[in-house]
N, C-alpha and C positions, 0 to 999 in steps of 0.2 A: 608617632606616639611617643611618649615621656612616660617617663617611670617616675613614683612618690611613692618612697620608702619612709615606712613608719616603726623605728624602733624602741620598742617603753623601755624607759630607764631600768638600772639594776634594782636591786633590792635595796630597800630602804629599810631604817629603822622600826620598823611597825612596833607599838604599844612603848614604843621610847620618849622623854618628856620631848623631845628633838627629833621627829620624824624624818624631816628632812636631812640624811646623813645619810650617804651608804655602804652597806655593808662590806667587810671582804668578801663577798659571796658575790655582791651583787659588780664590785670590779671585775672580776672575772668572768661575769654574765658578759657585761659589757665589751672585755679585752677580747672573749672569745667572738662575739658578734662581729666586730672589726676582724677578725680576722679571716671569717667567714664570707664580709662584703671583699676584702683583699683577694680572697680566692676564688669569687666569682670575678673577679677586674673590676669590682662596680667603683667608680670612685664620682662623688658626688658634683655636680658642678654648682650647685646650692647645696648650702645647710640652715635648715631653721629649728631655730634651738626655743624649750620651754626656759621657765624666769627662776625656776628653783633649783640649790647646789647639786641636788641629784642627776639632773637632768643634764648641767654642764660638766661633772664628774663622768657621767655617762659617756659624752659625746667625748671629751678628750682619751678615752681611753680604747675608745671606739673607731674614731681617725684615727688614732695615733699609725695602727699598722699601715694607712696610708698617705702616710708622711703629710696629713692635716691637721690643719689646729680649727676648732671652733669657733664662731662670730663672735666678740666680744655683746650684739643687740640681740637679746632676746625678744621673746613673740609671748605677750599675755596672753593670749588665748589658747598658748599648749600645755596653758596650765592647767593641773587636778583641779574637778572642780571645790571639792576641799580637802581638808590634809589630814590623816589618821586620826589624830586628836579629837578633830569636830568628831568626825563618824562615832567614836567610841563612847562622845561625850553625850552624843544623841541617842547611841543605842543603849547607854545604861538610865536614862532616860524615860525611854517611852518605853524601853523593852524591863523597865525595875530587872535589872542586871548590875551583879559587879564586872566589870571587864580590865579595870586598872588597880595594880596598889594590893594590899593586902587583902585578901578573901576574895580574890578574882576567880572565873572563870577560866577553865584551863584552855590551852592554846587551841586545841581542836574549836573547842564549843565556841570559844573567843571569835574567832575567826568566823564561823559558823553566823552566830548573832549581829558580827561586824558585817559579812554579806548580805544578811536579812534587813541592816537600815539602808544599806546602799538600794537594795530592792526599794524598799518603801520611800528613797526620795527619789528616785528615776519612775516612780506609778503615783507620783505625786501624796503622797498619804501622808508626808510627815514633812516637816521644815526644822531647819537645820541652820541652827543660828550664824549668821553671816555670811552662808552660804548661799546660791542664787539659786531658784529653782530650776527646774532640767530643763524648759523648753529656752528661756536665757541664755544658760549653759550653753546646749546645742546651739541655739541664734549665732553665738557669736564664732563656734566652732566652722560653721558653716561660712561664714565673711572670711575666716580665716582661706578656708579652702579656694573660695574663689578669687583670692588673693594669689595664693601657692601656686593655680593653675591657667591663670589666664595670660600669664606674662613669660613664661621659657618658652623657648623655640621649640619645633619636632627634634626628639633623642635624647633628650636633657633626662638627669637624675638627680631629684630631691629630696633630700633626706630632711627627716623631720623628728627629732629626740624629744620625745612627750611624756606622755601619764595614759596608765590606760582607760579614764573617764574620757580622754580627747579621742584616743583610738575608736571605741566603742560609740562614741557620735558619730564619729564619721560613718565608720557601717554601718547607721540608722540610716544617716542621711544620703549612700550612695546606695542604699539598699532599700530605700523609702519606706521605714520602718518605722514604728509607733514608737514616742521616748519611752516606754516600759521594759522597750528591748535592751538599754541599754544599761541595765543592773545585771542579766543573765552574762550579756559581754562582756563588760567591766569582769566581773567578780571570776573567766575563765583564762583572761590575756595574762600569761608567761612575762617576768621581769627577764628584759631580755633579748624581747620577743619582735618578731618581724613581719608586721604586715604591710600588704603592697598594691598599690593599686596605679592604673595608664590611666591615661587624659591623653585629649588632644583640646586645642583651642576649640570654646564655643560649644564644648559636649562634658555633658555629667561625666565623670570619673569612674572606672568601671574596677571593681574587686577581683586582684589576682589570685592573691591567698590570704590567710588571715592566720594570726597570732604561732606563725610559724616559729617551731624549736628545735628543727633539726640536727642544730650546729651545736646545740648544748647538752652536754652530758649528764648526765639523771640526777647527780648529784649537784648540779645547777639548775635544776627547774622547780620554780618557787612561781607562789603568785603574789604574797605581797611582802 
C-alpha cells in the first residue's frame, strides 16, 4: 500500500482585493504541518503541488523541516475551484448582500453567507461566472487521482498541497458521494489541514482520516 497525503494550504487573504497571499497565520499553519510530517519520519517521495502562490508558499515552508524544496510544475487540477472574490462576488449577488467595502457584512455573517454560495454551487442552484460547474470540477479532480495513483510503486508517499474544493472532491469521489456533499466538506476542512488516504495499483483509494488538526494549536485553526 502507498500513502496520498493531502495538505490545504495556509490561510489566505479572505475578503482581500488579492486572495491569493498568505497570511502570517497561515505560515505557521504551514511550518507547523512540516513539522509534524518530520516527526512522524514521513518524508515524501512525490510532491504534487497546486498552480496558485499560496499553495507553493505552503509547500516550501512545509518541506522545509525536511530538507525539501518543492516541484518547480504545478498540477491545474489542485486548483480551488474558484478564488474568494468570485464567491463573494456571487453571493452578494444572488444573496442582495453587501459582503465587500463599505456597509459590509460583518465577518461572522460574511463567512456565513460565503458558505451558503459555496453550498448552492456544489447542489448546482447557482453559477458562478467563470467558474465551472461542480460535476467539471470533480471530472477533472478525479483524472487527476488516477494519475496520482496508478504509477508509484507498493510504500511510496505522496504529498499533494491543494485547496480545500480539491480535498472535498476527493472524499466525494472515494467515498461515492453525491457533488452536493462537497459544499458541507469544503466549508469544514482546516487551513493546514491533513487528510489521507492508501491505494494500491488497480483499486479505488481508501479514506484514512480526513481534515486532521492535531498538530496545530487552537490559535492556528482557521477555515478560510
Amino acid at each position: 500500500m502507498s500513502s496520498l497525503i493531502l495538505l490545504r494550504h495556509g490561510q489566505a487573504a479572505f475578503g482581500a482585493d488579492h486572495y491569493d497571499s498568505i497570511s502570517e497565520r497561515g505560515r505557521q499553519q504551514a511550518l507547523v504541518a512540516g513539522r509534524h510530517f518530520a516527526g512522524r519520519g514521513l518524508r515524501p517521495t512525490r510532491v504534487w503541488l497546486g498552480p496558485r502562490q499560496r499553495h507553493r508558499v505552503t509547500a516550501e515552508l512545509a518541506l522545509a523541516p525536511l530538507g525539501l524544496t518543492p516541484p518547480e510544475a504545478t498540477e491545474a487540477a489542485l486548483d480551488e475551484f474558484a478564488e474568494g472574490q468570485q464567491i463573494l462576488a456571487a453571493a452578494e449577488t444572488r444573496q442582495g448582500v453587501r459582503l465587500r467595502g463599505e456597509g459590509a457584512l460583518s465577518g461572522a455573517e460574511s463567512a456565513r453567507r460565503y458558505a451558503a454560495e459555496i453550498d448552492a454551487w456544489a447542489e448546482n442552484r447557482t453559477v458562478i461566472d467563470g467558474v465551472p460547474p461542480v460535476a467539471r470540477f470533480r471530472h477533472g479532480v478525479a483524472q487527476w487521482l488516477r494519475r496520482a495513483t496508478v504509477e508509484p510503486d507498493s510504500g511510496q508517499t505522496v504529498l499533494a498541497v491543494t485547496s480545500g474544493g480539491v480535498i472535498a472532491a476527493l472524499l466525494a469521489i472515494v467515498l461515492d458521494l453525491p457533488d452536493a456533499r462537497l459544499g458541507p466538506f469544503m466549508n469544514a476542512i482546516h487551513n493546514g489541514s491533513v487528510t489521507e488516504l492508501v491505494f494500491s495499483r488497480g483499486r479505488t483509494p481508501a479514506l484514512v482520516s480526513f481534515n486532521g488538526t492535531g498538530h496545530l494549536p487552537g490559535n492556528l485553526l482557521t477555515r478560510i
